[in-house]
DRENPA-3360 file (N, C-alpha, C; in nm, 2 decimals, always signed):
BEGIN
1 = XXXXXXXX = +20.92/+16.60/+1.83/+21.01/+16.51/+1.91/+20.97/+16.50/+2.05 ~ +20.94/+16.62/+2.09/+20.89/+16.65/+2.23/+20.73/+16.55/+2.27 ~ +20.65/+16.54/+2.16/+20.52/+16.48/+2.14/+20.55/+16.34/+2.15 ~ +20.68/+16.32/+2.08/+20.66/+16.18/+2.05/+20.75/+16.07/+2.20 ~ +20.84/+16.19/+2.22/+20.88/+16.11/+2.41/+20.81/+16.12/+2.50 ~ +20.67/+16.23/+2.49/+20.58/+16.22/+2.59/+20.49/+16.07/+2.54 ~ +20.44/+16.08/+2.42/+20.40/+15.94/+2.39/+20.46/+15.82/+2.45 ~ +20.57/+15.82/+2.43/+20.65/+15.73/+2.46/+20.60/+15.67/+2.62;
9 = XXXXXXXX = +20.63/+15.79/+2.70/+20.66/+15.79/+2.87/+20.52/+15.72/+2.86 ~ +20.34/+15.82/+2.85/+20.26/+15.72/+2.86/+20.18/+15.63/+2.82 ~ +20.26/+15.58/+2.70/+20.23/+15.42/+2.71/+20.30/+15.34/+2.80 ~ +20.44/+15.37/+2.82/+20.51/+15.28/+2.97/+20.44/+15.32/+3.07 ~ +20.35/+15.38/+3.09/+20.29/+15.40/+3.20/+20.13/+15.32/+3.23 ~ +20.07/+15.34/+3.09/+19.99/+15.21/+3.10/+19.99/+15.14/+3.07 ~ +20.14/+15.10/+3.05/+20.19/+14.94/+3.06/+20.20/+14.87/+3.20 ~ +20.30/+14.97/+3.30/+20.28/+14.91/+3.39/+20.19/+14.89/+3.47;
17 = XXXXXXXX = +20.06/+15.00/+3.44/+19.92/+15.04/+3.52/+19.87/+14.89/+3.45 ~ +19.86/+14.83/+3.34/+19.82/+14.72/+3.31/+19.86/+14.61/+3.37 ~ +20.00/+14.60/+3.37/+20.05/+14.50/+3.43/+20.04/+14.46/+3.54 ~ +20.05/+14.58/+3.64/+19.97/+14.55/+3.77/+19.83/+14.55/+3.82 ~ +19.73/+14.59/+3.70/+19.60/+14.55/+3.73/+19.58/+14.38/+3.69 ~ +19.67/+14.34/+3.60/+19.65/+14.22/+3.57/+19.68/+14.10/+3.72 ~ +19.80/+14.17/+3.75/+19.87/+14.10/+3.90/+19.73/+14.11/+3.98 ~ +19.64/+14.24/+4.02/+19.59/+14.23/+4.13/+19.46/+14.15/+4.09;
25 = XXXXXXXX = +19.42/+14.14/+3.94/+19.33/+14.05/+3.96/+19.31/+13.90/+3.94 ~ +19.41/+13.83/+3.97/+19.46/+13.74/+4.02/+19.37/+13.68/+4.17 ~ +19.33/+13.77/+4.22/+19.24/+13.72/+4.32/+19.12/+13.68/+4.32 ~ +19.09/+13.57/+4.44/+18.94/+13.49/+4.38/+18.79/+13.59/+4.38 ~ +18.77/+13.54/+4.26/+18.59/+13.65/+4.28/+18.52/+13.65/+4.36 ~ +18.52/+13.58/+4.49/+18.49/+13.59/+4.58/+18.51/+13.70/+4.71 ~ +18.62/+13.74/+4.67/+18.71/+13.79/+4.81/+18.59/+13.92/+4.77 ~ +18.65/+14.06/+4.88/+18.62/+14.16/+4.94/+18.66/+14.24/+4.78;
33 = XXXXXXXX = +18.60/+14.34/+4.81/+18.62/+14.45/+4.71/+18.78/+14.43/+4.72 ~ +18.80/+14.54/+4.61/+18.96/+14.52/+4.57/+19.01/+14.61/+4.59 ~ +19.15/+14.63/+4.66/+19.24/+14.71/+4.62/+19.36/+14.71/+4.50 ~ +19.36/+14.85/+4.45/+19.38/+14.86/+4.33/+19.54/+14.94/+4.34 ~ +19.64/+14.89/+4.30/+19.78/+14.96/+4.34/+19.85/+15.01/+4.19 ~ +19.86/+15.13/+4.19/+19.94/+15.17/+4.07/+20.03/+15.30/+4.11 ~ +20.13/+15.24/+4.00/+20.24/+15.34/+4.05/+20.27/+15.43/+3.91 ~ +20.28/+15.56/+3.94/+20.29/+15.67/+3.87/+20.40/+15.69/+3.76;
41 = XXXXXXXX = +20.42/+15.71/+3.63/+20.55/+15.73/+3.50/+20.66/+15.70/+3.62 ~ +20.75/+15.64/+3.54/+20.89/+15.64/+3.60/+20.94/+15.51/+3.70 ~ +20.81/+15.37/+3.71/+20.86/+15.29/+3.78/+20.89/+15.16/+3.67 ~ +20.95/+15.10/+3.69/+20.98/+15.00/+3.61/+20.86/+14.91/+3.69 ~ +20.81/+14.76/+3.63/+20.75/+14.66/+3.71/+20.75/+14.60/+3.81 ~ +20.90/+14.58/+3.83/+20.95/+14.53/+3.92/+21.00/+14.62/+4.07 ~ +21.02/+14.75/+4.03/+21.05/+14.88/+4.11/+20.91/+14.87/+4.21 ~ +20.79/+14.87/+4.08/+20.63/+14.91/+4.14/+20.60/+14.76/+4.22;
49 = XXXXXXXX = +20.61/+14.68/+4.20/+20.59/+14.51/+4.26/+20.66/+14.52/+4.40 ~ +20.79/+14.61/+4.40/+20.84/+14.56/+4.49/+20.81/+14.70/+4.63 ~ +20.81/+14.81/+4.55/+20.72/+14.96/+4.63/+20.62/+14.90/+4.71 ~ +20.54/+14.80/+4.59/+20.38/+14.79/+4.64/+20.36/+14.65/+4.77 ~ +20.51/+14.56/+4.72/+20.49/+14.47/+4.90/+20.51/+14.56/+5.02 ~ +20.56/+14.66/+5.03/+20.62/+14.76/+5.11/+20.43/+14.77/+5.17 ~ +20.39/+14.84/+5.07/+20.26/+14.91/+5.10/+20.18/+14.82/+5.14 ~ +20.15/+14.70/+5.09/+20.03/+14.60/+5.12/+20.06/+14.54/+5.25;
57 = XXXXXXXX = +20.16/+14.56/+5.30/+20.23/+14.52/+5.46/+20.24/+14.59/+5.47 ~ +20.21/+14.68/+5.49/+20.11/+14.78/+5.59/+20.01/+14.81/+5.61 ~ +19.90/+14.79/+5.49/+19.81/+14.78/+5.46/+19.72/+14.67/+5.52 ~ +19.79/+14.58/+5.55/+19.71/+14.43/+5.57/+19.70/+14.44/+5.72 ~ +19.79/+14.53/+5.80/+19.72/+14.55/+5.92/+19.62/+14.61/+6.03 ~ +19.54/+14.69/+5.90/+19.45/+14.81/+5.85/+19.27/+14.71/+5.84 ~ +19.15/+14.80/+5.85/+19.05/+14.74/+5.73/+19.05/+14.77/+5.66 ~ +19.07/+14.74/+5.55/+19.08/+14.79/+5.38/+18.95/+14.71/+5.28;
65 = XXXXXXXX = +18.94/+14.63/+5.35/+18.82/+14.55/+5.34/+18.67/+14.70/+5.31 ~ +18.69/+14.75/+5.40/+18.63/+14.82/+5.48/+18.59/+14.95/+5.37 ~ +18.70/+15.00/+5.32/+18.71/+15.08/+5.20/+18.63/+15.06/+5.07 ~ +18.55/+14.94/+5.05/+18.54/+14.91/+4.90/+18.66/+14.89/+4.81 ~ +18.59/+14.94/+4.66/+18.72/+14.99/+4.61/+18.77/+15.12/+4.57 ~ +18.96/+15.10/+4.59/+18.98/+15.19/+4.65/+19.14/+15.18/+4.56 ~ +19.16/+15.26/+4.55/+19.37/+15.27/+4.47/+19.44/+15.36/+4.52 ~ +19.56/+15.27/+4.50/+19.68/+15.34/+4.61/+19.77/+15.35/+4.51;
73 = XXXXXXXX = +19.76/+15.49/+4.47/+19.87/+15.52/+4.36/+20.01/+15.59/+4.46 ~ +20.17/+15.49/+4.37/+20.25/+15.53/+4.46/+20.33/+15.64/+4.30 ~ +20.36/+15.78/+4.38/+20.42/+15.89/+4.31/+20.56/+15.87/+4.33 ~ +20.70/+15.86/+4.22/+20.83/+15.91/+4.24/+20.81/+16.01/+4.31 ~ +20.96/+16.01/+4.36/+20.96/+16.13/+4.48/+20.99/+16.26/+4.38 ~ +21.11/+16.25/+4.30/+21.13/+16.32/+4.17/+20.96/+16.42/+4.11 ~ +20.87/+16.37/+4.10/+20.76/+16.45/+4.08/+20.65/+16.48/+4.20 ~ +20.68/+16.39/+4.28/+20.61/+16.43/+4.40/+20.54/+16.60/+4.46;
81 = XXXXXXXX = +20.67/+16.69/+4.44/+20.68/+16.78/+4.50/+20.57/+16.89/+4.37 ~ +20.59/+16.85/+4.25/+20.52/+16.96/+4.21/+20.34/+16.90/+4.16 ~ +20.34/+16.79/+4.21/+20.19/+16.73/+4.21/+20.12/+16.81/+4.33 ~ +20.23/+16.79/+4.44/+20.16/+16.88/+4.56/+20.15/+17.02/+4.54 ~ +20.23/+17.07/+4.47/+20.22/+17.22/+4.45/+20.13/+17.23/+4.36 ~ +20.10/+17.14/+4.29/+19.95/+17.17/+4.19/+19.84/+17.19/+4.24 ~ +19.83/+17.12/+4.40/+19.69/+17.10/+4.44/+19.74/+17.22/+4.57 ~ +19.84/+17.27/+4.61/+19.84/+17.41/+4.72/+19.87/+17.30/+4.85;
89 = XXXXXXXX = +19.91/+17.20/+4.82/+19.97/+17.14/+4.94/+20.13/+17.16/+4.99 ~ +20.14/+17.12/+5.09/+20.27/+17.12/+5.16/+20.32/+17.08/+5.09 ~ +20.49/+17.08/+5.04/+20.59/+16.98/+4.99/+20.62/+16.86/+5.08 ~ +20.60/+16.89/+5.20/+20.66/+16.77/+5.33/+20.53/+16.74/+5.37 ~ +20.42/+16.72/+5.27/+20.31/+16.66/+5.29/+20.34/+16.43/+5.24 ~ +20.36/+16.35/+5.30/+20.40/+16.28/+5.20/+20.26/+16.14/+5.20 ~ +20.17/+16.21/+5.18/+20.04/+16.17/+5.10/+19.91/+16.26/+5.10 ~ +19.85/+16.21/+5.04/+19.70/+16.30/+5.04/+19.57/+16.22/+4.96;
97 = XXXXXXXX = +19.44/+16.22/+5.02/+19.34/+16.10/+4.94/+19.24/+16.22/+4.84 ~ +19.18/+16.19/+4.73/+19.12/+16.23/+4.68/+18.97/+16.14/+4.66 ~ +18.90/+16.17/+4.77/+18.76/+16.12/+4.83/+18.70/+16.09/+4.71 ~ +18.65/+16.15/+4.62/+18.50/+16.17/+4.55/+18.63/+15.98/+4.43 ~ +18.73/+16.04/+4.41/+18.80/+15.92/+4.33/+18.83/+15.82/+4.42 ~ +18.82/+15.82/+4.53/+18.87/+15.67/+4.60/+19.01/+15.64/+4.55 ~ +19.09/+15.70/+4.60/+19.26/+15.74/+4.52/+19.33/+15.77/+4.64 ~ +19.42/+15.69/+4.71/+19.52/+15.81/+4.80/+19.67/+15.73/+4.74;
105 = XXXXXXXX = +19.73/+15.90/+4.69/+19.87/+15.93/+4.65/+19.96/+15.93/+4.74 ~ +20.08/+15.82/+4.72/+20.19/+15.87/+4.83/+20.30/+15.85/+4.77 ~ +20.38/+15.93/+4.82/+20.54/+15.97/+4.79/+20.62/+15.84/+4.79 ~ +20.66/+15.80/+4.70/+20.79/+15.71/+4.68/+20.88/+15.64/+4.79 ~ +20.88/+15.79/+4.83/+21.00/+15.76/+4.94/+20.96/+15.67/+5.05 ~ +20.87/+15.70/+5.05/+20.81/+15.64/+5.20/+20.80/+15.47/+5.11 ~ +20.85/+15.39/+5.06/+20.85/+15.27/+5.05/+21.00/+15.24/+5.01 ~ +21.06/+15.30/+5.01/+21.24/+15.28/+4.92/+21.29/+15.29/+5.05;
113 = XXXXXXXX = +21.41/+15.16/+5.03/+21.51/+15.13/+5.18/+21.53/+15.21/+5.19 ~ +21.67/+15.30/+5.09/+21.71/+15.42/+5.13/+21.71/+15.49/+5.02 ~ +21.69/+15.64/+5.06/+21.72/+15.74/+4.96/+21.68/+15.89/+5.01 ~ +21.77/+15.97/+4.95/+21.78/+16.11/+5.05/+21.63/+16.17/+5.08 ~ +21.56/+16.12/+4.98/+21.41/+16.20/+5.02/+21.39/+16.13/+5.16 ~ +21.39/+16.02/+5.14/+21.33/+15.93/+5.30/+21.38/+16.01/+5.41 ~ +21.54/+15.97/+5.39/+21.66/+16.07/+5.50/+21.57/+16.24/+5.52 ~ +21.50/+16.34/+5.49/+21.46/+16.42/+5.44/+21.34/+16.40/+5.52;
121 = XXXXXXXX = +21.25/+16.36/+5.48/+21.14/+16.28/+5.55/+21.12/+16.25/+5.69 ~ +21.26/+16.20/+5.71/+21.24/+16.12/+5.84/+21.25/+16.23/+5.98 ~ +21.33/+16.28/+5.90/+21.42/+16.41/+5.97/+21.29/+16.57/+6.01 ~ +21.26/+16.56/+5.93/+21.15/+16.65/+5.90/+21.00/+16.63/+5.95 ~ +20.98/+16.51/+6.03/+20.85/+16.45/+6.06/+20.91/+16.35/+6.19 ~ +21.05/+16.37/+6.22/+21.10/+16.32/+6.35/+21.06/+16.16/+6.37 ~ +21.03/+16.08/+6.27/+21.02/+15.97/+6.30/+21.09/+15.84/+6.18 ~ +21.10/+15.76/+6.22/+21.16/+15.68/+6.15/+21.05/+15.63/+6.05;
129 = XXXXXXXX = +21.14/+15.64/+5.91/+21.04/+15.62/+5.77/+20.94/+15.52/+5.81 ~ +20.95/+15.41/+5.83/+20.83/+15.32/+5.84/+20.73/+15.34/+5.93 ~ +20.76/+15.44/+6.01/+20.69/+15.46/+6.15/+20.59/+15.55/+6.05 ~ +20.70/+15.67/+5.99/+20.59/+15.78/+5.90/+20.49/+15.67/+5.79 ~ +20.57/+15.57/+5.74/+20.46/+15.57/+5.60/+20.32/+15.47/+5.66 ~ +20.34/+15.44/+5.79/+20.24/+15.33/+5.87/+20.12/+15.48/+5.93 ~ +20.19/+15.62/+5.98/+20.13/+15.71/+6.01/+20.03/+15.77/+5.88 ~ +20.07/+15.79/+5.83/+20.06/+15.84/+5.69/+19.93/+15.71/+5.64;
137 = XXXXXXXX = +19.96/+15.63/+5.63/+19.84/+15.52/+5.56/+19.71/+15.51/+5.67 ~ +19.76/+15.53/+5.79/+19.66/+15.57/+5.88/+19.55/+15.65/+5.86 ~ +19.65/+15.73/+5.89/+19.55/+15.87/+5.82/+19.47/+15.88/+5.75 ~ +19.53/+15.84/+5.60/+19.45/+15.84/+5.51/+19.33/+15.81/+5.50 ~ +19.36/+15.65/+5.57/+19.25/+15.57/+5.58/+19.12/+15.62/+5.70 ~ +19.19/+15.73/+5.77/+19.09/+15.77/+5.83/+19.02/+15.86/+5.78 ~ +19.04/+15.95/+5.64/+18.97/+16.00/+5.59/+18.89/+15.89/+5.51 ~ +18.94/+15.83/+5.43/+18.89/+15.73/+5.32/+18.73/+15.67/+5.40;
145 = XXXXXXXX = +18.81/+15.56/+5.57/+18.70/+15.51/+5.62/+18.56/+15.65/+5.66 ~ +18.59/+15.75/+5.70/+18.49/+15.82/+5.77/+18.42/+15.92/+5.62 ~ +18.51/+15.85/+5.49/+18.44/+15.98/+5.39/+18.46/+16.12/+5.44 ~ +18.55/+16.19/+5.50/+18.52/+16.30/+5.60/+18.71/+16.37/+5.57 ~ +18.70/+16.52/+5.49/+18.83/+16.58/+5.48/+18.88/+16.64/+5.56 ~ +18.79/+16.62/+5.68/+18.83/+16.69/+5.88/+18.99/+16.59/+5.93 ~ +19.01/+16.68/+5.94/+19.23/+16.66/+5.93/+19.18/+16.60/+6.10 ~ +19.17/+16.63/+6.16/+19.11/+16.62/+6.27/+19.05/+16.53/+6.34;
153 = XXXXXXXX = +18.93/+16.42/+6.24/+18.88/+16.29/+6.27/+18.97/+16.23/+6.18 ~ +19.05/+16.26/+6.07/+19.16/+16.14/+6.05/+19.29/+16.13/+6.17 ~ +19.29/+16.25/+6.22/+19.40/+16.22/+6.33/+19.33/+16.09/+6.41 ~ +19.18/+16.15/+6.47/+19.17/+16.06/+6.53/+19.08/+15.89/+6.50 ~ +19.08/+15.89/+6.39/+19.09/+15.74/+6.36/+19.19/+15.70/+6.36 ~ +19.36/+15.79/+6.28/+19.46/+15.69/+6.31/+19.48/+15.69/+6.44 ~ +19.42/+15.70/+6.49/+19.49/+15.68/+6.66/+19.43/+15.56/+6.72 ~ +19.28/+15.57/+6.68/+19.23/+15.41/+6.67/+19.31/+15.30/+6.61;
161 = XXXXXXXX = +19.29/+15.32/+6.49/+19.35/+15.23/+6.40/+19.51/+15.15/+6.48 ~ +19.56/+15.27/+6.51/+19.68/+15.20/+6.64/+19.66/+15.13/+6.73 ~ +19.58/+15.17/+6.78/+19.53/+15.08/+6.92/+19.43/+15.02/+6.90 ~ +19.39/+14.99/+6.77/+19.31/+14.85/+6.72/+19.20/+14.85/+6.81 ~ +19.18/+14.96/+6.80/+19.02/+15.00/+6.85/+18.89/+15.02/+6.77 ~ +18.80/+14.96/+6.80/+18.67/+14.98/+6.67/+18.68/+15.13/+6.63 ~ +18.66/+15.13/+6.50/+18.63/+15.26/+6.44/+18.54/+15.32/+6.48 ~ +18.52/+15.47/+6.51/+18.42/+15.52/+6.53/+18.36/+15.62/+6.44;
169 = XXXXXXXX = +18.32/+15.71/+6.31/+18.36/+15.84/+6.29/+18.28/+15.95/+6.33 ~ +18.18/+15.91/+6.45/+18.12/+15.99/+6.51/+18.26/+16.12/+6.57 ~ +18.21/+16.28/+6.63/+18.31/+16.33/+6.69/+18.34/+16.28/+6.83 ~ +18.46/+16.31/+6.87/+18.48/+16.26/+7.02/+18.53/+16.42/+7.06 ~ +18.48/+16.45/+7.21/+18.50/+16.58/+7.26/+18.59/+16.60/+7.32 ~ +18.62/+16.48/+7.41/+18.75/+16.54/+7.51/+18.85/+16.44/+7.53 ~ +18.95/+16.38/+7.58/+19.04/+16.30/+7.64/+19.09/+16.25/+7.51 ~ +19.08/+16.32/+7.39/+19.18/+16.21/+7.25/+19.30/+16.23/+7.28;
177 = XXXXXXXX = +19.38/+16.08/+7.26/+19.53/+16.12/+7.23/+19.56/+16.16/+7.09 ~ +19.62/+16.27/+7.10/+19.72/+16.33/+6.98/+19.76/+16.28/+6.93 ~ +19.82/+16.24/+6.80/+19.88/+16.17/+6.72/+19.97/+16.34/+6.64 ~ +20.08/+16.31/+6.58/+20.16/+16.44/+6.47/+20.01/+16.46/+6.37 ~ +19.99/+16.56/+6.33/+19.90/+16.62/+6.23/+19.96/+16.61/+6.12 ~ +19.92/+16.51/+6.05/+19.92/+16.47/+5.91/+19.82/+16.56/+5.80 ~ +19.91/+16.66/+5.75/+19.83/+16.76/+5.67/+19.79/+16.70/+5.53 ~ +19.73/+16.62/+5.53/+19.69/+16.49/+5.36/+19.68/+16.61/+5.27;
185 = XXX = +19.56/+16.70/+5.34/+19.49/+16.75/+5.24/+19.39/+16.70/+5.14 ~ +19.28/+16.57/+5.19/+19.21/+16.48/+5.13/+19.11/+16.60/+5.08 ~ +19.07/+16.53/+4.99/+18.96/+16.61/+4.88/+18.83/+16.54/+4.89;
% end
């Protein structure tokens, strides 16, 4: 019985992972490598469609271009916590990229209007959710662009990336501005 509800869960899971690969390729063969959005058991299509405008508006202010290709898998908050404990990460970590797969995972919450994890989140990282999930995609992207799991040069690309400054991922020695240390934990 137990076999056959996990069967169950993932084929709904690569139903919706289908369904939205079908949406994103939708774009002309011409364009830039692609980004690739899938969301983790437990979102309905329309839950993941609507998570994933969250994300791409934020995203579009970003080079993502820049990434190749690249997938932005979004995790329920509900399993969030023990994905990170699988990999020895923080629980109030609320994303992390896995380099060598071209993959960065992020928590639910950080796309949902409201909900206690967000409240939890916000509180715990002192900044208002959207401010976190714009920090957070930063980041990442500063591992993703530099190839590079130094917590350190993704601090400081997102700090570029803010101030829409050319990327650099050479080191910089002295005068960086600080950004909160986003512990990804990219692989």
């Amino acid at each position: 019985m137990k076999l056959k509800a996990n069967l169950r869960i993932a084929a709904q899971a690569l139903f919706v992972a289908f369904q939205l690969h079908a949406v994103v390729k939708a774009a002309p063969p011409d364009s830039a490598p692609r980004q690739h959005f899938v969301c983790n058991i437990g979102y309905t299509l329309q839950q993941c469609q609507e998570a994933m405008d969250v994300l791409r508006k934020v995203l579009a202010k970003y080079p993502t271009a820049d990434l190749g290709e690249w997938t932005w898998i979004l995790v329920r908050s509900e399993d969030w916590r023990r994905i990170l404990q699988d990999r020895g990460f923080s629980p109030n970590n609320p994303a992390f990229s896995i380099l060598p797969h071209r993959e960065t995972f992020l928590e639910g919450a950080l796309v949902t209007k409201a909900s206690i994890r967000g409240a939890q989140l916000s509180r715990i990282w002192s900044m208002a959710l959207e401010n976190l999930l714009d920090l957070a995609v930063r980041h990442e992207l500063g591992h993703a662009l530099c190839n590079d799991r130094n917590e350190a040069k993704a601090d400081r690309i997102a700090a570029m990336l803010q101030e829409k400054k050319p990327i650099s991922c050479e080191v910089q020695t002295a005068g960086a501005r600080r950004l909160p240390i986003l512990r990804s934990g990219a692989r």
